[in-house]
C-alpha positions in Angstrom: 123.9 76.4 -237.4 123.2 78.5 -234.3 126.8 78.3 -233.9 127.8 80.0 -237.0 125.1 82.7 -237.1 126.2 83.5 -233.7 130.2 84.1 -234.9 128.9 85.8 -237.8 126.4 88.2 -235.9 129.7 88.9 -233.5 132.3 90.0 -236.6 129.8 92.3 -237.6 130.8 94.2 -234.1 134.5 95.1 -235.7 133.3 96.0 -239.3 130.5 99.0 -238.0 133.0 100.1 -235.4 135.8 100.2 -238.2 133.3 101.6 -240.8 132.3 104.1 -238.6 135.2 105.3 -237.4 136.5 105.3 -240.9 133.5 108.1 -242.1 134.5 110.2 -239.2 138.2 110.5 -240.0 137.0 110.8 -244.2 134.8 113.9 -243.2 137.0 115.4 -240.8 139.3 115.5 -243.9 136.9 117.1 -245.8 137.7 121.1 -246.5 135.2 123.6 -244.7 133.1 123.1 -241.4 129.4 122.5 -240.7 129.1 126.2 -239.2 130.0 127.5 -242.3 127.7 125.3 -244.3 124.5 126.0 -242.3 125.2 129.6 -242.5 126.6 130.5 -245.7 128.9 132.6 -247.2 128.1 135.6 -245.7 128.7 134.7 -241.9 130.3 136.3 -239.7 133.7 134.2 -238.3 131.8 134.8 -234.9 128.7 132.9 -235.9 130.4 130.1 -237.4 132.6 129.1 -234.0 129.5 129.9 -231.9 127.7 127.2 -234.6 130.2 124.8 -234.6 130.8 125.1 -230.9 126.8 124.5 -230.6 126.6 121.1 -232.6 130.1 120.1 -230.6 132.0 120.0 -233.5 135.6 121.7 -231.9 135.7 118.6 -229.9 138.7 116.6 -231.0 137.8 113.6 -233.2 138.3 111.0 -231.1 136.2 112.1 -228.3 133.4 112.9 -231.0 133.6 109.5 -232.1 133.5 108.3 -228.6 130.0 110.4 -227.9 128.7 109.5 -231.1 129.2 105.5 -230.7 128.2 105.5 -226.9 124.7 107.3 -228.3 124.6 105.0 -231.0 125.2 101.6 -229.2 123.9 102.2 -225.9 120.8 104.8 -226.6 120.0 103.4 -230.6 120.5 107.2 -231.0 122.2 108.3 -234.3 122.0 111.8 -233.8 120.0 115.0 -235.1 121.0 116.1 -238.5 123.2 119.7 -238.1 120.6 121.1 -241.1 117.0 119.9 -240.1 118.0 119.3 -236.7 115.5 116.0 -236.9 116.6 112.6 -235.4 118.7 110.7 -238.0 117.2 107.5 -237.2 114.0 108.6 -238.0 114.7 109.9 -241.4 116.5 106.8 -241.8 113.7 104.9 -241.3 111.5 106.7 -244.0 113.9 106.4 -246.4 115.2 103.1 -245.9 112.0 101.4 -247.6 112.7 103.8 -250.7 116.3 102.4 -251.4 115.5 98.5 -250.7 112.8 98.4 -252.9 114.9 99.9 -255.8 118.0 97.4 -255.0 115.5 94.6 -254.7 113.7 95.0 -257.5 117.6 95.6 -259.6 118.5 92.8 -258.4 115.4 91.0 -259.4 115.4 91.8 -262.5 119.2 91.3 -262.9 117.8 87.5 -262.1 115.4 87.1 -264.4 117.4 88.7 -267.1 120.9 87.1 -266.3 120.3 83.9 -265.2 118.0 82.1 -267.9 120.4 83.6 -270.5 123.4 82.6 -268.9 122.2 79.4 -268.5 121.4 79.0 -272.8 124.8 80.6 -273.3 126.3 77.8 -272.0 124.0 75.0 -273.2 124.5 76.3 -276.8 128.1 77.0 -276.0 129.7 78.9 -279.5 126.7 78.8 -281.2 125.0 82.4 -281.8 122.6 81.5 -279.0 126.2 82.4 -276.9 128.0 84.6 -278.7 125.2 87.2 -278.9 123.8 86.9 -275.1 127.8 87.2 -274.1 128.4 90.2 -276.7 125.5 91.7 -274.6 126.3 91.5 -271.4 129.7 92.7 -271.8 128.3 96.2 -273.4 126.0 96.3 -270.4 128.4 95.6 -267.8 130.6 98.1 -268.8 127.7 100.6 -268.6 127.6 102.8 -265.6 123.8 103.0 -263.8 123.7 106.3 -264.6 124.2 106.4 -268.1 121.7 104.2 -268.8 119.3 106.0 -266.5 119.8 109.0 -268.6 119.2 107.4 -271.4 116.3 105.9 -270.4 114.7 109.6 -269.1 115.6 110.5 -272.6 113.5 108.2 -274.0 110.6 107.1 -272.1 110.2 110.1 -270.0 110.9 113.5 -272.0 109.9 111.1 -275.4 107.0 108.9 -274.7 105.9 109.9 -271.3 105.8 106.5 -270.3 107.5 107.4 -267.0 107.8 110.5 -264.1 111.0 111.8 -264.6 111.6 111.9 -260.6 110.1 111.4 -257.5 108.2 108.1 -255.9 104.4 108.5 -256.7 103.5 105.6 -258.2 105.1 102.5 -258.9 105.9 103.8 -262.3 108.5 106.0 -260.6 110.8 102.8 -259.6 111.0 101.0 -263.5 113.8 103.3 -265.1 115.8 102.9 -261.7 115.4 99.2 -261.8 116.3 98.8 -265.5 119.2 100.9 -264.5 120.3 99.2 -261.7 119.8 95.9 -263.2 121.0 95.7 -266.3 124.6 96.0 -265.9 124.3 93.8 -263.0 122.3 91.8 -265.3 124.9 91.4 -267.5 127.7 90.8 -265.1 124.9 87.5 -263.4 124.8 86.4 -267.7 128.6 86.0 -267.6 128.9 84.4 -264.2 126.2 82.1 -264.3 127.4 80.9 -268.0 131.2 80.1 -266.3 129.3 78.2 -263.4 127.4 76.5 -265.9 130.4 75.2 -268.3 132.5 74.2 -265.7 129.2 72.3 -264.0 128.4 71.0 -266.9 131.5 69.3 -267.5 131.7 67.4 -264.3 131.7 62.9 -264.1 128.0 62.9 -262.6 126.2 65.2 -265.3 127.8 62.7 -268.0 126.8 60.1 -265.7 123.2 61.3 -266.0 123.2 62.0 -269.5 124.9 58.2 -270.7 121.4 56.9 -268.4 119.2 58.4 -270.8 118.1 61.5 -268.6 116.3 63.8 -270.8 118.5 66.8 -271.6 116.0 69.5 -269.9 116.4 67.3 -266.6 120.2 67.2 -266.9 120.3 70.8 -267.3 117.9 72.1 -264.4 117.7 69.2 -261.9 121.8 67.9 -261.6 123.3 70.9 -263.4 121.9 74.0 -262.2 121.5 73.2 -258.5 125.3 73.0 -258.4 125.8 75.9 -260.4 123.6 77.8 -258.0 126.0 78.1 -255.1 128.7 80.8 -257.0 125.3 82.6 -258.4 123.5 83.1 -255.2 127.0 84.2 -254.0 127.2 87.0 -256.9 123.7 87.6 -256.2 124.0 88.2 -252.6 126.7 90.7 -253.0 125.2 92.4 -255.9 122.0 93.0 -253.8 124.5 94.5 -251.2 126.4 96.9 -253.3 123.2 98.3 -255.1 121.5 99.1 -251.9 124.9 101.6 -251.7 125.6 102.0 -255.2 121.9 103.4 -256.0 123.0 106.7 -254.4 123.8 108.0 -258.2 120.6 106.7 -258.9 118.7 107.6 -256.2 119.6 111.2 -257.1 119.5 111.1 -260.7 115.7 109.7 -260.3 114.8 112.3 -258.1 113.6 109.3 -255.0 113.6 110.5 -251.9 115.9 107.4 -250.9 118.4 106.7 -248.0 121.5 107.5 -250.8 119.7 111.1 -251.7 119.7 111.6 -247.7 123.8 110.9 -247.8 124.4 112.6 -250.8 122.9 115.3 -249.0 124.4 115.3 -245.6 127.9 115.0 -247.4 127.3 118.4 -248.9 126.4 120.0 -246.1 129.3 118.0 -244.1 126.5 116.9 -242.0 128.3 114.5 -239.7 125.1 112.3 -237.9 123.7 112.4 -241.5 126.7 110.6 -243.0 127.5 108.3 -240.3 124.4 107.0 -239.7 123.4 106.5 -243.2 126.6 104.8 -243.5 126.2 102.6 -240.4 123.2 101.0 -241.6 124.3 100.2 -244.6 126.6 98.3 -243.4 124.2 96.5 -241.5 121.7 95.7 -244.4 124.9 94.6 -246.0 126.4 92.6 -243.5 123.0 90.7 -242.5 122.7 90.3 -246.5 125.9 88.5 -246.8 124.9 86.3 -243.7 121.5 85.4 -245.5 123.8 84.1 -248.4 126.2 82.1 -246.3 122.9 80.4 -244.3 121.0 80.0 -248.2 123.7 77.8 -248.7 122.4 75.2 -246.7 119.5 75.2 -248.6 121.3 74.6 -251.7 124.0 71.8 -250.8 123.1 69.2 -248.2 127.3 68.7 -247.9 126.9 72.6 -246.2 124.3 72.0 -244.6 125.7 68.7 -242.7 128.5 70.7 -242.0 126.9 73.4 -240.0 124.8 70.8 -238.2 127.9 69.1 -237.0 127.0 65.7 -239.4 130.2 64.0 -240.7 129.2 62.5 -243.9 
């Protein structure tokens, strides 16, 4: 198992380096310069080079890139945002616990909404107990986050008043964003666990189990389900890792003073440390999430789990 963690930790060396370097050349494409940002319309051509020639941005790319990773790997130093001139890191830090909480709890709740139903869709395959939960989560999943969040401000918040419009002040603040977030995930997990299901289901040792005389509910939940598990936790796993990036539109429709408003922000402003390092460690929350699926599957499937502990069955 050390074995595996230990190749997996070492690919995650390539993907930063080819993430990061891929931001760079993205904003350097970008129209306009940081000088001209910062200073606004009104500057003077003189103020913007001496600005840009301050934050080192008439370097050529490469050799920015070159500083910029040296810093990064050698010094854990993402550098100082062009507009606040604070250390990126550090905002990163503050906002970092704003944006996992709000892709933990989607996903969550994508869980407890998806998986049970999935799970009766396919028990009570073409009976209305499926059609209905199936009709539903296709309307959801082709729901963007946001739409639903502004539908949900619409009602709760500017309606009943059940809810802050924006900002984090309570834990009130994070239900519309979850609901947001989660359902269409929600109803993507419904569809996905229902396929795993059916085509678990199906399989020699579940009728096996049934012509015994197991009771149905054991079938179901103890031989079915923990096979079916694998392709869900894999779905979940990746889910988790795209909201944590994909609550950006919701992080700024909310108002939360998140990790994706702190982006969104520096991409404006073409705010280079900003960008890059917000980018960088998402891409490490990501990658160490996708690791935390591969080793959960151990957990789930003794065949796995033999295999990274070098048994032969």
């Amino acid at each position: 198992m050390h074995r595996f963690i230990l190749r997996r930790l070492l690919m995650m060396i390539p993907i930063i380096i080819g993430v990061s370097l891929l931001i760079f050349i993205i904003i350097d494409l970008v129209p306009g310069d940081p000088g001209s940002n910062l200073l606004g319309p009104g500057a003077r051509q003189e103020d913007i080079d001496l600005m840009n020639e301050q934050l080192g941005y008439n370097y050529p790319l490469l050799q920015r890139y070159g500083v910029y990773m040296y810093n990064a790997v050698f010094k854990l130093d993402l550098g100082k945002s062009y507009s606040t001139k604070k250390p990126v890191f550090t905002e990163v830090v503050n906002r970092l616990p704003v944006s996992l909480t709000v892709a933990f709890n989607a996903i969550m709740f994508s869980l407890v909404f998806g998986v049970p139903l999935g799970v009766l869709s396919a028990v009570k395959q073409n009976t209305l107990f499926d059609r209905i939960p199936t009709g539903l989560a296709l309307l959801l999943a082709s729901q963007p986050a946001f739409l639903i969040g502004l539908v949900l401000m619409l009602i709760f918040s500017l309606h009943l008043g059940w809810f802050p419009v924006t900002g984090a002040a309570s834990w009130k603040s994070y239900i519309m964003p979850m609901v947001a977030l989660g359902l269409p995930h929600g109803g993507r997990q419904l569809r996905f666990t229902r396929s795993s299901m059916l085509e678990t289901i199906r399989q020699d040792y579940v009728r096996t189990a049934k012509a015994k005389g197991a009771p149905p509910r054991r079938v179901i939940w103890k031989h079915a389900m923990q096979n079916a598990l694998l392709p869900v936790i894999t779905v979940a796993g990746n889910s988790f890792g795209v909201l944590i990036g994909s609550a950006i539109a919701t992080e700024t429709l909310f108002g939360l003073p998140g990790l994706g408003t702190f982006v969104v922000m520096g991409i404006k402003q073409k705010d280079v440390p900003v960008v890059t390092g917000g980018i960088i460690i998402l891409a490490v929350i990501f990658s160490f999430v996708i690791l935390a699926v591969d080793i959960s599957y151990a957990f789930v499937d003794p065949r796995i789990r033999a295999k990274y502990s070098g048994r032969r069955g």
